[in-house]
RODO-2510 file (C-alpha; in nm, 4 decimals, decimal comma):
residues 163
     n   res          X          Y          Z
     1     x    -1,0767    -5,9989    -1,2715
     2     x    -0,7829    -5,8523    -1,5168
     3     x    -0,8326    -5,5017    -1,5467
     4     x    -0,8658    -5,4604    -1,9617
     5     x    -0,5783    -5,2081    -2,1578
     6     x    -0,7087    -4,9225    -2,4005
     7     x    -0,5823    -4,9751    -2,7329
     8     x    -0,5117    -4,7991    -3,0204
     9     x    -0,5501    -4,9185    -3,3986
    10     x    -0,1759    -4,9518    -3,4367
    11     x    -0,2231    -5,1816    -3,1305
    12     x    -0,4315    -5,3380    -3,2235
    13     x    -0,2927    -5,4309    -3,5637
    14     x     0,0900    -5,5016    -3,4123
    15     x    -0,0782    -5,7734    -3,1955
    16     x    -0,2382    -5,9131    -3,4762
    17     x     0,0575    -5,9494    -3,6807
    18     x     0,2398    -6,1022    -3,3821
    19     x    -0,0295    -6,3592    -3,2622
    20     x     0,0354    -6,4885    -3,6437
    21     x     0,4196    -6,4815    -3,6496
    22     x     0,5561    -6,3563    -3,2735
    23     x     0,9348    -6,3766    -3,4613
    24     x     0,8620    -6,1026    -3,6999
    25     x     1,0803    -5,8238    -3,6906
    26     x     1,0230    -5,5126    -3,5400
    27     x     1,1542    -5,3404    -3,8603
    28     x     0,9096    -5,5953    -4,0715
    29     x     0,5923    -5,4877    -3,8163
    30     x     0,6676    -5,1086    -3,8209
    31     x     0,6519    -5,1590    -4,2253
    32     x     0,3431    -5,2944    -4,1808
    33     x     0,2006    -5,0666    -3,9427
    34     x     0,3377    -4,7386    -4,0825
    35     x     0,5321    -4,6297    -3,8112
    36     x     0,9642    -4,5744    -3,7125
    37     x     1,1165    -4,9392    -3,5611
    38     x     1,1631    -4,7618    -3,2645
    39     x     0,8288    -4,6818    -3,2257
    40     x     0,6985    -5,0138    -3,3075
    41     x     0,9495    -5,1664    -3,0203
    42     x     0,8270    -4,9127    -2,7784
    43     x     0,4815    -5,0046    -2,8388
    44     x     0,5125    -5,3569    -2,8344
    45     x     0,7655    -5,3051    -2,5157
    46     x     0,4377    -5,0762    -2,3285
    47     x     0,2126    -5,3593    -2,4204
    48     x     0,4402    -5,6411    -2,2672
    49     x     0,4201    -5,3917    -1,9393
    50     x     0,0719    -5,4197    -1,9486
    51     x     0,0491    -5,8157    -1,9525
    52     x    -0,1296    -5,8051    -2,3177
    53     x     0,1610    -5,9747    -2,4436
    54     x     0,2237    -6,2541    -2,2372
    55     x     0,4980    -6,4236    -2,3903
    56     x     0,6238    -6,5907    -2,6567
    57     x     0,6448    -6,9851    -2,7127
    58     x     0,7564    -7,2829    -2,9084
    59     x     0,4837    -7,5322    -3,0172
    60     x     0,6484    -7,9231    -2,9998
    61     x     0,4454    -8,1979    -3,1335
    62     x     0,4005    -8,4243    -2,8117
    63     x     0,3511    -8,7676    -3,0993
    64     x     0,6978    -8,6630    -3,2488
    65     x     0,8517    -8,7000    -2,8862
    66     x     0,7552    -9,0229    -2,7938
    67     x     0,3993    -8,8655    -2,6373
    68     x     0,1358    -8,9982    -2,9132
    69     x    -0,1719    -9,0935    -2,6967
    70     x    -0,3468    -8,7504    -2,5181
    71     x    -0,6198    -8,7444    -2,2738
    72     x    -0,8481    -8,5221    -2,0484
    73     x    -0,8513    -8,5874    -1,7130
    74     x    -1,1294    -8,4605    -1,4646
    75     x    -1,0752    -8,4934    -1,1312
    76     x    -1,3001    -8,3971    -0,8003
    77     x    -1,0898    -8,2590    -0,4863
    78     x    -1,2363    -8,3325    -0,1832
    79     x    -1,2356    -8,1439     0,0708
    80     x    -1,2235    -7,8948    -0,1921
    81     x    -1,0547    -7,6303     0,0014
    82     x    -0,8216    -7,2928    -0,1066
    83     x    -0,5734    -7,4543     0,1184
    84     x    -0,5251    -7,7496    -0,1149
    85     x    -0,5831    -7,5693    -0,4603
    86     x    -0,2586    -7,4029    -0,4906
    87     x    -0,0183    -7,7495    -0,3863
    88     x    -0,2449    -7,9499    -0,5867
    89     x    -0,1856    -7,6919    -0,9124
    90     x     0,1726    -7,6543    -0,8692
    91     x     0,1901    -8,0544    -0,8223
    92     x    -0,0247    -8,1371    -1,1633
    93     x     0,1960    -7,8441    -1,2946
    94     x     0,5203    -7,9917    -1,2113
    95     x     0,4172    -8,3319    -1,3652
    96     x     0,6009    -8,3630    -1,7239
    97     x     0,2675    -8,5074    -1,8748
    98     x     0,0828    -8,2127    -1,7796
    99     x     0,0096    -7,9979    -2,0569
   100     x    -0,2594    -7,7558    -1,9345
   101     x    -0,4748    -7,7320    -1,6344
   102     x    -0,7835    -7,5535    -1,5501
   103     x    -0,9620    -7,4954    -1,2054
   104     x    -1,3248    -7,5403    -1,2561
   105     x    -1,6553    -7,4883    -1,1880
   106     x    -1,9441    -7,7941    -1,1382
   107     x    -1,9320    -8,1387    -1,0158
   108     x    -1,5493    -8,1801    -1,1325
   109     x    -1,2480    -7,9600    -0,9691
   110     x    -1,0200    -8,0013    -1,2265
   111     x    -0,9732    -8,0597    -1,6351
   112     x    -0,5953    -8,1682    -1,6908
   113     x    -0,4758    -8,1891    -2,0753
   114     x    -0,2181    -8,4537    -2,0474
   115     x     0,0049    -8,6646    -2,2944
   116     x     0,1877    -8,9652    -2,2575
   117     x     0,3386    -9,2461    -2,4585
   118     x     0,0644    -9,5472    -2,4043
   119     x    -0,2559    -9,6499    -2,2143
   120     x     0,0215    -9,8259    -2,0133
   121     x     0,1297    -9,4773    -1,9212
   122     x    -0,1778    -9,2922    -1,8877
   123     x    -0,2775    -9,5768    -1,6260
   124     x    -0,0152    -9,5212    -1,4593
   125     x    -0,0234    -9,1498    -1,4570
   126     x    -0,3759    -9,1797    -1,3092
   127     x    -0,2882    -9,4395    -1,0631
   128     x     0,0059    -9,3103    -0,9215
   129     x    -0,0226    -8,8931    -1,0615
   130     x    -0,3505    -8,8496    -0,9613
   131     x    -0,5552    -9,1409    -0,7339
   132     x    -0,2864    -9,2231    -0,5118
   133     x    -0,3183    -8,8700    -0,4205
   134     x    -0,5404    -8,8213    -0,0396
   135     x    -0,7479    -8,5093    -0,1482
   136     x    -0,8526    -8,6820    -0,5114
   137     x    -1,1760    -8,8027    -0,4792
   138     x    -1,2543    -8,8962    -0,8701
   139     x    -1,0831    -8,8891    -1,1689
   140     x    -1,2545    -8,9580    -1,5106
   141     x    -1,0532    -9,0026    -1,8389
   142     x    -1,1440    -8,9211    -2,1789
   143     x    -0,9235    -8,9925    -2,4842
   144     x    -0,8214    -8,7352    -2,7403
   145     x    -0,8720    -8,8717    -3,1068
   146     x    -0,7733    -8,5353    -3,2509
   147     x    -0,7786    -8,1673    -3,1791
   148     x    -0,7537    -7,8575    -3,4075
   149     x    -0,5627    -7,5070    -3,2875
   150     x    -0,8537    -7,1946    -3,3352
   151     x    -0,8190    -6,8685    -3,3301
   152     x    -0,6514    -6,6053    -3,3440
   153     x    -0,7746    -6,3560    -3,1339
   154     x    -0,7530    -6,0973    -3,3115
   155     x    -0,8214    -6,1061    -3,6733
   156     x    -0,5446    -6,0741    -3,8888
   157     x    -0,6794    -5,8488    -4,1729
   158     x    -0,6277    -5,4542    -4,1368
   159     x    -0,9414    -5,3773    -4,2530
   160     x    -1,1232    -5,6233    -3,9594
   161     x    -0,9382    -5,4147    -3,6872
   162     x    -0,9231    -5,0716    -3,8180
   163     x    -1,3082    -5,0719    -3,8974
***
């Protein structure tokens, strides 16, 4: 388990601001915040360090690139061994479809978030991604009608982190 990071209320605020808009400005946050630029990048620098920041990315539309039809795949490993967990993750990883994928526990192994152009493609992404596959033992498909983004994690508002 992840070892958790004491923060401060100027912390605490700077990652709020960021979760919202991670291409704000140093200058822009220290305004914010009430403290010097350089202090702000420090801070921010210390708490990329850490691993509280873990990065920064771009969100693409999967629909706008030819990827319109989503789907959650579980799928049972058998013989569910640590020997096969990490080749089997990097595999799913390393397939373009692959969007996220989670290790679980209960009757299934796996929940892959996948998208792909067509059923035609999402058969053939279980057929020949997944089934084909020696240690898969099950795979079970659900479509995606629609999905909604939540958080943050941290609320936004000044007054919801500073007290």
């Amino acid at each position: 388990m992840a070892e958790s990071v004491v923060l401060d209320p100027v912390d605490l605020r700077l990652l709020g601001l960021l979760q919202n808009d991670a291409r704000t400005t140093y200058r822009e946050l220290a305004a914010q915040v009430g403290v010097a630029p350089s202090t702000c990048l420090d801070r921010v620098t210390r708490l990329r360090r850490c691993g509280v920041i873990l990065g920064h990315r771009l969100k693409l539309d999967p629909a706008k690139l030819g990827r319109g039809l989503q789907a959650l795949l579980s799928v049972q490993v058998r013989p569910h061994r640590r020997e096969l967990v990490g080749p089997f993750v990097e595999r799913i990883r390393a397939l373009p479809e692959s969007l996220t994928v989670f290790h679980l526990t209960g009757p299934d192994d796996y929940l892959i978030h996948v998208a792909v152009a067509d059923m035609a493609d999402l058969q053939r992404l279980v057929l020949d991604g997944f089934t084909s596959r020696r240690e898969v033992a099950r795979v079970e498909t659900r479509l995606i009608f629609q999905q909604w983004d939540c958080g943050p994690l941290l609320p936004s508002s000044p007054s919801a982190q500073t007290g």
